[in-house]
C-alpha positions in Angstrom: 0.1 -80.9 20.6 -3.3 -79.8 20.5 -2.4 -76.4 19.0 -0.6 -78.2 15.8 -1.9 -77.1 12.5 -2.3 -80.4 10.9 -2.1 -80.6 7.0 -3.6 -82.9 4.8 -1.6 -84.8 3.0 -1.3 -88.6 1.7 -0.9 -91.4 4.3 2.8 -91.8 2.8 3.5 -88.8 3.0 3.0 -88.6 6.8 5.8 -89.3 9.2 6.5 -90.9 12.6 5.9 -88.0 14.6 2.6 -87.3 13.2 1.7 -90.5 13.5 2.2 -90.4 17.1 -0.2 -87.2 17.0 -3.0 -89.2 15.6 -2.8 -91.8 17.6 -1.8 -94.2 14.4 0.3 -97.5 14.6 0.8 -100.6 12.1 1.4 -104.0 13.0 3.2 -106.5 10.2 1.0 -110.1 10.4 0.7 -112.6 7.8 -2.3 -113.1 5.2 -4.0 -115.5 7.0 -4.4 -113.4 10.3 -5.1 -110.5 8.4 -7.7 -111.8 6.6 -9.0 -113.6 9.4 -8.9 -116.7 8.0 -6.7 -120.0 8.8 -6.3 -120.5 4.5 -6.1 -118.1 2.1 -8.3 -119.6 -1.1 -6.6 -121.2 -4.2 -4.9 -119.1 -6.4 -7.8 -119.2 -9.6 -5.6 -116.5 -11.8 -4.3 -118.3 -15.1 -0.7 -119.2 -15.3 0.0 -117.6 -18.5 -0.8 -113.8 -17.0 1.5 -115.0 -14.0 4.5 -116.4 -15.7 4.1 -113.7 -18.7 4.9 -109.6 -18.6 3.4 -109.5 -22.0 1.6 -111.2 -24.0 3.0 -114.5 -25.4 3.3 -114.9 -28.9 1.4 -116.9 -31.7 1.1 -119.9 -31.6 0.1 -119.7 -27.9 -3.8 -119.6 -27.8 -4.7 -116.9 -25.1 -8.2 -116.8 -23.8 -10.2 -113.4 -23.1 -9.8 -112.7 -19.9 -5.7 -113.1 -20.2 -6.0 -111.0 -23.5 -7.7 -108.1 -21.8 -5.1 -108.6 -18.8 -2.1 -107.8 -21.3 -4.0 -105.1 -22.9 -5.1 -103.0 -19.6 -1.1 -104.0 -18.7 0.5 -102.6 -21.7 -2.0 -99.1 -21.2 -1.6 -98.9 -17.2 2.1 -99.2 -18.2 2.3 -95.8 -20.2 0.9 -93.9 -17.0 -2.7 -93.1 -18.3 -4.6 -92.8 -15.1 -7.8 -94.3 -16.8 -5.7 -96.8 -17.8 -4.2 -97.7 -14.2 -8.1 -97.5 -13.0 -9.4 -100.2 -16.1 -6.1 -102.6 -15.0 -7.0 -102.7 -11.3 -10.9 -102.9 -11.8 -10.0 -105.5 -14.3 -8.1 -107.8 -11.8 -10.7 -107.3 -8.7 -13.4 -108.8 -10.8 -10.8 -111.5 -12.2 -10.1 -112.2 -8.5 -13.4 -112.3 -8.1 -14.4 -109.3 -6.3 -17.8 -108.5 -7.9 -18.7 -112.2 -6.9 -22.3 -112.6 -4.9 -23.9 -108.7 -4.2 -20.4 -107.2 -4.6 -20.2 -104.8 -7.7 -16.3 -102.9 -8.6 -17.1 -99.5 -9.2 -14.7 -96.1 -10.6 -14.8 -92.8 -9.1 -17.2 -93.7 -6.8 -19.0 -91.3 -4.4 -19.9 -91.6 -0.6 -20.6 -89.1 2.0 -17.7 -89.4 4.9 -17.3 -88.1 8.5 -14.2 -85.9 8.5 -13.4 -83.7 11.9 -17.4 -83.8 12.7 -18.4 -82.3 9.4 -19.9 -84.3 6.7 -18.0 -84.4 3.4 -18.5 -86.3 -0.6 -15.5 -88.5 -0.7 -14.6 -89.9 -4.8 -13.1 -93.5 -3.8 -11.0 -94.5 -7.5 -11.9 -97.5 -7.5 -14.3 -99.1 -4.8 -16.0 -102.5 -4.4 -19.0 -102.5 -2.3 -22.0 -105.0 -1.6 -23.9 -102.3 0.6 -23.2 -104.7 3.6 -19.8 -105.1 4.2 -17.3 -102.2 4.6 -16.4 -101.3 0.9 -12.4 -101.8 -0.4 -11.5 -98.8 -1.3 -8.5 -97.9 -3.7 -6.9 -94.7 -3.7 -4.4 -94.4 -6.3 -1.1 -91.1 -5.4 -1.6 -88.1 -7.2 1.9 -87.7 -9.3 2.5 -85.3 -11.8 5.0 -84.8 -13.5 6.6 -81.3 -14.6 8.1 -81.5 -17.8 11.1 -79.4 -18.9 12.0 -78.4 -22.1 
């Protein structure tokens, strides 16, 4: 095995057997435990963005935050990657992710460790307090090849 030429590719992209290489195993647990907590905290996200794919009709009064929600919803949907980034930025900080020193940040750059050499990794979307290891999203690289 240690004569493998090993790819990079996307973590679902990889399969059992190279797994196995890396030394790599998941474990399913509940919120709670992997959280680290015995409660997770109250749900604070409004009903009307829960219970609603779009947004509801006049005469329903909407307030900003659950406007913007349906608006980020309705661009993310048409596959604009901006779009997809300004959605998920938009419900960290609703779920309170840039709370305390925490600030959600896009295309973020930090150096990275990589096979001993140093490297600039662009995190998508990141939110970091300079304390606490940072959440990271990665959003897949599709294209699409279109056909006429």
């Amino acid at each position: 095995m240690a004569h493998l030429i090993r790819l990079v590719k996307y973590g679902n992209d990889w399969n059992d057997n190279e797994l196995f290489a890396f030394n790599i195993s998941t474990q399913d647990v509940d919120a709670a435990r992997f959280f680290g907590v015995p409660q997770l905290p109250a749900n604070t996200v409004s009903p009307v963005i829960l219970e609603n794919v779009q947004r509801p009709f006049p005469p329903t009064v909407i307030s900003k935050e659950e406007r913007l929600s349906f608006q980020y919803l309705e661009r993310a949907n048409i596959h604009d990657k901006a779009a997809v980034d300004d959605f998920i930025c938009h419900i960290l900080r609703m779920l309170n992710f840039d709370d305390d020193d925490r600030s959600v940040f896009t295309r973020k750059e930090f150096p990275f460790t990589m096979c001993g050499s140093h490297v600039g990794v662009k995190a998508d979307i990141v939110a970091i307090d300079g304390h606490d290891p940072p959440l990271i999203v990665q959003l897949d690289r599709v294209s699409a090849v279109r056909t006429s």
